[in-house]
ROPA-935006 format. One record per residue: residue in three letters; x, y, z of N, C-alpha, C in turn. Coordinates in steps of 0.05 Angstrom, whole numbers, padded with zeros to 5 digits, always signed. Layout:
REM ROPA-935006
ALAXYZXYZXYZ...
***
This chain:
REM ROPA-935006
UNK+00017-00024+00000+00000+00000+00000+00017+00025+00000UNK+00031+00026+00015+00064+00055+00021+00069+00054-00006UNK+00083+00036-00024+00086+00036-00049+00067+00049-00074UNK+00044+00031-00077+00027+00052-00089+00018+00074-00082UNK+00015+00077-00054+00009+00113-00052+00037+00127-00058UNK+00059+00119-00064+00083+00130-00064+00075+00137-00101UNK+00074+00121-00110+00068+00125-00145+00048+00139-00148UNK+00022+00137-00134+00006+00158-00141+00016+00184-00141UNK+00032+00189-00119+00032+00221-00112+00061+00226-00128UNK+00074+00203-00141+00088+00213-00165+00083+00221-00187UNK+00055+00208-00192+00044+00213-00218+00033+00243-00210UNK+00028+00247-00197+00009+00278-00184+00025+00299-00187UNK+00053+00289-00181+00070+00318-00180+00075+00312-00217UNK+00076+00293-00220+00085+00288-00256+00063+00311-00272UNK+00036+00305-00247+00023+00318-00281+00020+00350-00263UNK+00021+00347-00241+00018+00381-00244+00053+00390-00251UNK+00067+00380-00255+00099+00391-00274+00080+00411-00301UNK+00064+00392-00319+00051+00379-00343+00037+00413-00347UNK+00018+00409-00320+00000+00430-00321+00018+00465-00319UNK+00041+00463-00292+00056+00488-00289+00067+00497-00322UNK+00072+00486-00338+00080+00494-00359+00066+00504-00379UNK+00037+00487-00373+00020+00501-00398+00005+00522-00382UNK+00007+00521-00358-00010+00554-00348+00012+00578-00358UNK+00041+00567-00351+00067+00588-00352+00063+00597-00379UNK+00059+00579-00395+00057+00591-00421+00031+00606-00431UNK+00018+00611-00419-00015+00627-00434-00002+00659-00420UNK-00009+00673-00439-00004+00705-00432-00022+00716-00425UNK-00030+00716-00389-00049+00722-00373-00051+00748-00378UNK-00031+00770-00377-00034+00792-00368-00048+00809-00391UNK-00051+00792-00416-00064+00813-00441-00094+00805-00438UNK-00105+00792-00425-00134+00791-00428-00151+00814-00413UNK-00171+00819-00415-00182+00839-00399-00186+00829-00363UNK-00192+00799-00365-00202+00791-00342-00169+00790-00323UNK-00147+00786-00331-00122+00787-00330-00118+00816-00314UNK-00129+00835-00331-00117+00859-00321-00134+00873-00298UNK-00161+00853-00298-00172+00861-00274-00164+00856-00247UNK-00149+00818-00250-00136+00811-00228-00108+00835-00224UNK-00093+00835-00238-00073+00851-00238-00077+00876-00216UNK-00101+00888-00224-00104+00920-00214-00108+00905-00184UNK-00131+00885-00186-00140+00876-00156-00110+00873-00133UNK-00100+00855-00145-00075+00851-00139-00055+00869-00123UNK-00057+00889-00143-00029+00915-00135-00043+00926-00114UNK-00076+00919-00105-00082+00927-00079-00082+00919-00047UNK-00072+00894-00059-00067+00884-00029-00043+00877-00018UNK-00034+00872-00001-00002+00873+00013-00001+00846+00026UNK+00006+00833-00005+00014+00804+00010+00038+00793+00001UNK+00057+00780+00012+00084+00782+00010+00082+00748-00007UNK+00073+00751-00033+00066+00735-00043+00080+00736-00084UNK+00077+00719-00095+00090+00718-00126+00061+00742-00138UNK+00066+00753-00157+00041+00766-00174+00016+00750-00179UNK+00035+00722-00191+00015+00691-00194+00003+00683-00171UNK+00012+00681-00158+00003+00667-00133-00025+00687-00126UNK-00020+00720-00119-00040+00736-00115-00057+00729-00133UNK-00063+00728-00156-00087+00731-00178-00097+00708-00180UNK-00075+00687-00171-00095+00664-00170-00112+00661-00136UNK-00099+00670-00126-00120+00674-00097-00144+00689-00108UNK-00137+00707-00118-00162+00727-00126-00183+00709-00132UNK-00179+00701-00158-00196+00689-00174-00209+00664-00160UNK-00191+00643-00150-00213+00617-00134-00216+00620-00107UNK-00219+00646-00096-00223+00649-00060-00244+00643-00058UNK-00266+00660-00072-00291+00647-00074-00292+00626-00081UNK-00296+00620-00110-00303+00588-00112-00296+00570-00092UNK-00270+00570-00087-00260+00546-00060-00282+00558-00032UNK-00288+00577-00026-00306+00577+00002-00333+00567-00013UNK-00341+00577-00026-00367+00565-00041-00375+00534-00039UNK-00347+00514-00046-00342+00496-00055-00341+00487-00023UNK-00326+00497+00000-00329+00481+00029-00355+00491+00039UNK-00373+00512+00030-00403+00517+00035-00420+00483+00035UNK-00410+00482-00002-00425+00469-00015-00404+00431+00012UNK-00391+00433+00019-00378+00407+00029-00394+00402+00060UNK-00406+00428+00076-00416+00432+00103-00442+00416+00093UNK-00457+00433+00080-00483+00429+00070-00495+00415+00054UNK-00484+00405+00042-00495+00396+00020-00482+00359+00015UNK-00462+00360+00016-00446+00340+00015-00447+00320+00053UNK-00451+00337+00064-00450+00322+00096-00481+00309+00099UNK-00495+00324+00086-00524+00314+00082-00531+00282+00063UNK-00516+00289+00040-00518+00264+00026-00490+00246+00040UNK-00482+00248+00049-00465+00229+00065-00477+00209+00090UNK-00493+00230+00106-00511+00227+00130-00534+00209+00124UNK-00543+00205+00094-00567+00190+00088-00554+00180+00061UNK-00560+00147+00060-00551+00136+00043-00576+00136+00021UNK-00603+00142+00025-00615+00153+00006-00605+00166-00016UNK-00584+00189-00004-00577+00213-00029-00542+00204-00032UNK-00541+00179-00035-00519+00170-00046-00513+00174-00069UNK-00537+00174-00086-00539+00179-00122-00525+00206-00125UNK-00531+00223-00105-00513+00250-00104-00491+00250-00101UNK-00483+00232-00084-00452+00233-00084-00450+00224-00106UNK-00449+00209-00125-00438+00193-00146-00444+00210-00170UNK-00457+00225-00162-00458+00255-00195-00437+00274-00194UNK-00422+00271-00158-00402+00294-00166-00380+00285-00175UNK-00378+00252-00179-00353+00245-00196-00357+00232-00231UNK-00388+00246-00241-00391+00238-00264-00388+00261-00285UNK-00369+00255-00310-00370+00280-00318-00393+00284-00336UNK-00392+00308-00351-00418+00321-00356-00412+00331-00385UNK-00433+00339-00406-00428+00349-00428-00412+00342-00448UNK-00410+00310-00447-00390+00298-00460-00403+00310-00497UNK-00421+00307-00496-00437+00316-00524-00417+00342-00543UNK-00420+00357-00528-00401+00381-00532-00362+00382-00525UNK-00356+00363-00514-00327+00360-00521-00326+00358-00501UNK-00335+00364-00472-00335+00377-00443-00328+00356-00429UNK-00307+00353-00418-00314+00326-00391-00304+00323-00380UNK-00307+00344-00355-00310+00351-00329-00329+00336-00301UNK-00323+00337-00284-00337+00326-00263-00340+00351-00240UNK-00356+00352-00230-00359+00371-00203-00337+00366-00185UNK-00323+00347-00170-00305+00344-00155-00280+00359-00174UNK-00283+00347-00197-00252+00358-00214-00259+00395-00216UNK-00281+00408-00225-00279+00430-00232-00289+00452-00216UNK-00294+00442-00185-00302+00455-00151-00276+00449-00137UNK-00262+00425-00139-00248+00423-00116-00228+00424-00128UNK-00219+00399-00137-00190+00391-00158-00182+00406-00173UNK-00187+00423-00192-00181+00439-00209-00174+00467-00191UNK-00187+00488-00187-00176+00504-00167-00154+00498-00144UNK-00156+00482-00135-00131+00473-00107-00110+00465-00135UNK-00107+00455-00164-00075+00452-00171-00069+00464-00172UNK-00089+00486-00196-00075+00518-00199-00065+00530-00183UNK-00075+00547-00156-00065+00548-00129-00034+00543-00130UNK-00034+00522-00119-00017+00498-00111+00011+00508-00129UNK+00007+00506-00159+00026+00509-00180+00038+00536-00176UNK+00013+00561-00166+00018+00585-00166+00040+00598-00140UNK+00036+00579-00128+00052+00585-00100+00087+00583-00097UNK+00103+00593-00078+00127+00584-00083+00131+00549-00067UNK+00160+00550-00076+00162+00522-00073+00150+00509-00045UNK+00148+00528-00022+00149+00513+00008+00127+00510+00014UNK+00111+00535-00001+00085+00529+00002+00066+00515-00013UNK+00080+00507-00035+00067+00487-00060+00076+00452-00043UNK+00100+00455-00041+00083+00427-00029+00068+00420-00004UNK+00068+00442+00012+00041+00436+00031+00014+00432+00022UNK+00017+00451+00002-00013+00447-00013-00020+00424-00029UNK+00009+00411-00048+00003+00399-00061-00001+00365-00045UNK+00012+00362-00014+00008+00346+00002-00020+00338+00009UNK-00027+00366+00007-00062+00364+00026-00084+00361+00003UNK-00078+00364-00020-00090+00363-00038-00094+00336-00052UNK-00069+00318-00043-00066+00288-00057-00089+00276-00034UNK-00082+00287-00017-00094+00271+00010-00124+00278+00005UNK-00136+00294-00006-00168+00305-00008-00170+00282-00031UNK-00158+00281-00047-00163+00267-00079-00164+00236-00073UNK-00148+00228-00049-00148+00212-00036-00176+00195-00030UNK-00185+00220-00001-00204+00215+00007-00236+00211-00008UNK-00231+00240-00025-00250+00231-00047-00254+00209-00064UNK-00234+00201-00069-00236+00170-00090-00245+00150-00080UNK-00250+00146-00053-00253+00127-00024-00282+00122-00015UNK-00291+00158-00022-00322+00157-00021-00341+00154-00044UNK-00320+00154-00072-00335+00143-00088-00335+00122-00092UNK-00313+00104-00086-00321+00072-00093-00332+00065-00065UNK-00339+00082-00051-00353+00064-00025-00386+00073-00028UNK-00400+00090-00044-00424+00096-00056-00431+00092-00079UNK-00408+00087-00096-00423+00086-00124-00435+00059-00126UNK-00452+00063-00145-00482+00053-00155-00497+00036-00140UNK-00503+00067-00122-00521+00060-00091-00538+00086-00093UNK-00562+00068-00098-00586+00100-00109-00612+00095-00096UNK-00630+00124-00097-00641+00106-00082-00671+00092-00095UNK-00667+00092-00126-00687+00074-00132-00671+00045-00141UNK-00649+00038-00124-00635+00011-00130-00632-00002-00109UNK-00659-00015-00087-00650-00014-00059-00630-00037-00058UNK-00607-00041-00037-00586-00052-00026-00592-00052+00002UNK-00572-00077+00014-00582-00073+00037-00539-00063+00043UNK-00543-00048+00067-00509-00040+00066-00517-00039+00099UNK-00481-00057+00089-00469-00059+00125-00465-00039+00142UNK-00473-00038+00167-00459-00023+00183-00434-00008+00176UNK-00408-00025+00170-00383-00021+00163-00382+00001+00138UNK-00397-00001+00124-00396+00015+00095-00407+00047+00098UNK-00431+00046+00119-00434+00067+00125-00406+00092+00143UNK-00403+00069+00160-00379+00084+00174-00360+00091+00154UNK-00354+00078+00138-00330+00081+00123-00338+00106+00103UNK-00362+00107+00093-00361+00135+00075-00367+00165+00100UNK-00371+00160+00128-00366+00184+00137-00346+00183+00137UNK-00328+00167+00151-00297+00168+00151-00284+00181+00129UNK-00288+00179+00105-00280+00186+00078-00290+00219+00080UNK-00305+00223+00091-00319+00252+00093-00300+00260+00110UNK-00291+00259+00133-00272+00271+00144-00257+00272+00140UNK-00239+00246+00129-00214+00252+00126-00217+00280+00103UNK-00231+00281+00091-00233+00294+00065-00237+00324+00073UNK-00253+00326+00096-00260+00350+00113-00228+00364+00113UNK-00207+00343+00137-00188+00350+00153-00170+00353+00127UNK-00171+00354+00099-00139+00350+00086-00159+00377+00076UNK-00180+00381+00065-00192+00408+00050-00186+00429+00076UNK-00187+00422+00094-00180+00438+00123-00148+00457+00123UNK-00133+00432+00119-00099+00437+00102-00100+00460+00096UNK-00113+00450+00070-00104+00474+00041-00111+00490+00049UNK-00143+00503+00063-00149+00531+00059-00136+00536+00088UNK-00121+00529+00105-00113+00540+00125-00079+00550+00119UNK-00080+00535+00098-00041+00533+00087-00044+00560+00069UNK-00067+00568+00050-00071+00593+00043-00079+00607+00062UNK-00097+00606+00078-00099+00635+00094-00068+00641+00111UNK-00056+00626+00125-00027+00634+00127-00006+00640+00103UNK-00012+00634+00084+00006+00644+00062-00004+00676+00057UNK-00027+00681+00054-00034+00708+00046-00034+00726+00071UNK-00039+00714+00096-00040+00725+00121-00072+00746+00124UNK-00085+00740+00102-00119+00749+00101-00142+00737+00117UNK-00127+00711+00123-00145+00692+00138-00183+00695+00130UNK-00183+00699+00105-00208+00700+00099-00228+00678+00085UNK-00223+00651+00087-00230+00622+00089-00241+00619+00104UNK-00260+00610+00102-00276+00598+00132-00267+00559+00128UNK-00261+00549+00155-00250+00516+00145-00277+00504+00152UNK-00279+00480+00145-00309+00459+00143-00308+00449+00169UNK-00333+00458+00182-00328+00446+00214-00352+00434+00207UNK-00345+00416+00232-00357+00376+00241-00385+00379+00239UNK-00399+00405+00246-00422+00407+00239-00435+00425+00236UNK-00455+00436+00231-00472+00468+00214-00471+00482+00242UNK-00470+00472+00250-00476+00490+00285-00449+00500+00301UNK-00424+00485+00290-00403+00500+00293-00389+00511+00260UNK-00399+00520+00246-00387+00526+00224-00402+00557+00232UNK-00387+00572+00212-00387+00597+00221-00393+00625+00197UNK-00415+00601+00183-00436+00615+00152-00459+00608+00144UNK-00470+00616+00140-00497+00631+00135-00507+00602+00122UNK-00523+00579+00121-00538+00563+00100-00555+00577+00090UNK-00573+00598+00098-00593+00611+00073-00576+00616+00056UNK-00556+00630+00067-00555+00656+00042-00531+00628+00028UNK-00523+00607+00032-00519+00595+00015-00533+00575-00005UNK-00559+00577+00013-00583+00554-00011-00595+00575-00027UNK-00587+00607-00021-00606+00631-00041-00584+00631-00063UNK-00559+00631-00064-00529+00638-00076-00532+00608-00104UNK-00548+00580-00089-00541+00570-00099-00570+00562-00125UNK-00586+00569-00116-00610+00568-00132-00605+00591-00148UNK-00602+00616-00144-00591+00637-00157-00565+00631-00182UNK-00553+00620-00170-00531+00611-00195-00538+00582-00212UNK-00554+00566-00203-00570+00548-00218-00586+00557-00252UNK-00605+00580-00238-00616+00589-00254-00593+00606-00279UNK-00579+00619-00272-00550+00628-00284-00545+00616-00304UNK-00535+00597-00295-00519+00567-00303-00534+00554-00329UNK-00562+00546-00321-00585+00539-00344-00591+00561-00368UNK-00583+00587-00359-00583+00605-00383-00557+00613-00400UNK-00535+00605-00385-00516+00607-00401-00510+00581-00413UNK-00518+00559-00400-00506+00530-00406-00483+00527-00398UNK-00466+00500-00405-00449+00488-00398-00422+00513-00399UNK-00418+00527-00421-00396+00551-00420-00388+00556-00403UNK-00408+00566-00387-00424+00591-00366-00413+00573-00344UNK-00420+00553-00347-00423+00531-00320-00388+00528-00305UNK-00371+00527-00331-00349+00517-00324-00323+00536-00325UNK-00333+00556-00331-00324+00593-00327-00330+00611-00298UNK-00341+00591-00283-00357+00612-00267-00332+00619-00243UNK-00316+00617-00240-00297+00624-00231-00284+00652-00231UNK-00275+00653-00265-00277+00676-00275-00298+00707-00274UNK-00321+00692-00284-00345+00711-00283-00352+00720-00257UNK-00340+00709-00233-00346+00724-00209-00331+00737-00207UNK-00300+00746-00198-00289+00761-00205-00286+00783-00223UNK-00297+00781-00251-00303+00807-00266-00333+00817-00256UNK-00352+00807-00247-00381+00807-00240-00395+00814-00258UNK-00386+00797-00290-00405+00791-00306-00425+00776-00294UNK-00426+00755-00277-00437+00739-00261-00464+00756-00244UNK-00459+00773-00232-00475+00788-00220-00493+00799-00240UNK-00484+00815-00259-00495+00833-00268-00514+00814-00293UNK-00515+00799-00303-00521+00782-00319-00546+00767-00305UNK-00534+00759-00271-00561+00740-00269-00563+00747-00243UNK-00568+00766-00243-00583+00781-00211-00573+00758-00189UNK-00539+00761-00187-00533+00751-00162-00521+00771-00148UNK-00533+00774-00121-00528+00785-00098-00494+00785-00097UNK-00484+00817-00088-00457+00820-00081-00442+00800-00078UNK-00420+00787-00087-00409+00773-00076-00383+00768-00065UNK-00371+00798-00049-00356+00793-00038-00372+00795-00011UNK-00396+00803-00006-00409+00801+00021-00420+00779+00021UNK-00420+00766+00004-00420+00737+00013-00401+00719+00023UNK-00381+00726+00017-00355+00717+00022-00342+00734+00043UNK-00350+00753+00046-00347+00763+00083-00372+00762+00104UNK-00382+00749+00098-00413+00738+00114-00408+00741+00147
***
């Protein structure tokens, strides 16, 4: 087992090598959305790379959004093996029709934490990139311990299986815990909220995240899949807002 987790997390640093090169090469700074991070950037005083800042900019939200969406949403279908079918959609990809194929875990969690990760200097890239194998980890654990467990397919499931996909939830909790605590000490903004054990010690709003998320649903269905897998971007410029009557969203993100 030491052995293959040893190769996995070789292959991990192999392909984010793969990825640092083809981000290094795209010429961020001529796009408009580029030069918005930029300006954002030169405003805050973080003893940080240019890269590093603009990529904080850009997935602060999505990543709190994304441990919103891990408190609420994800601890729920964990807690009832009914909404197992849910867990197993966030590792299916989507839009294959159109070229697209993406999965929710890859383009909420996985995808923002490499970039990050890549963007950071060396001491703090591999903390991140540690806590990040360990989430990808955990996640892979709770999908083969739910998939094709729905709930119009009744099963009867052991004791043991249940425990084991909370288990998988935590550990998954404690390594997503890592990363955004390894960024808020890197930027020294401490503006992350981390995923606590339960809604009653977490320390954000569930309305104004089931209003944020029906609100960006409807969004999402009018722009389609594009829209869907850009939205990262579009909050930051607040095409997002202005397009589909979503509420401020850096006061959502200082809640």
């Amino acid at each position: 087992m030491k052995t293959r987790c040893s190769t996995s997390l070789k292959l991990f640093k192999e392909s984010n090598d793969v990825t640092r090169r083809r981000i290094l090469a795209i010429p961020f700074f001529v796009t408009p959305f580029g030069s918005l991070l930029n300006s954002k950037a030169s405003e805050l005083n973080i003893d940080l790379p240019p890269d590093a800042i603009r990529s904080y900019l850009q997935y602060r939200l999505p990543l709190q959004i994304s441990a919103d969406y891990y408190m609420f949403d994800l601890k729920e279908f964990v807690t009832d093996f009914d909404s197992w079918g849910e867990i197993n959609s966030m590792f299916s990809s989507n839009n294959a029709r159109a070229g697209v194929s993406v999965s929710r875990i890859e383009r909420d969690f996985i995808n923002p934490m490499r970039i990050l990760t890549l963007s950071m200097p060396p001491d703090i890239e591999d903390e991140l990139r540690d806590a990040a194998f360990s989430f990808e980890k955990s996640m892979s654990q709770l999908y083969k311990s739910t998939k094709g467990i729905r709930r119009d397919l009744p099963v009867d499931l052991s004791p043991s299986l249940i425990t084991d996909v909370k288990k998988s939830w935590e550990n998954g909790r404690l390594s997503f815990n890592t990363f955004l605590d390894t960024i808020n000490k890197a930027t020294g903004l401490n503006e992350l909220k981390l995923v606590a054990v339960t809604k009653s010690e977490y320390p954000r709003s569930e309305r104004k995240y089931l209003e944020l998320k029906k609100t960006m649903k409807l969004c999402q269905n009018r722009g389609g899949q594009t829209l869907s897998n850009t939205w990262g971007k579009l909050m930051v410029s607040g095409y997002m807002q202005d397009s589909c009557g979503i509420p401020d969203l850096e006061g959502y993100l200082y809640q």
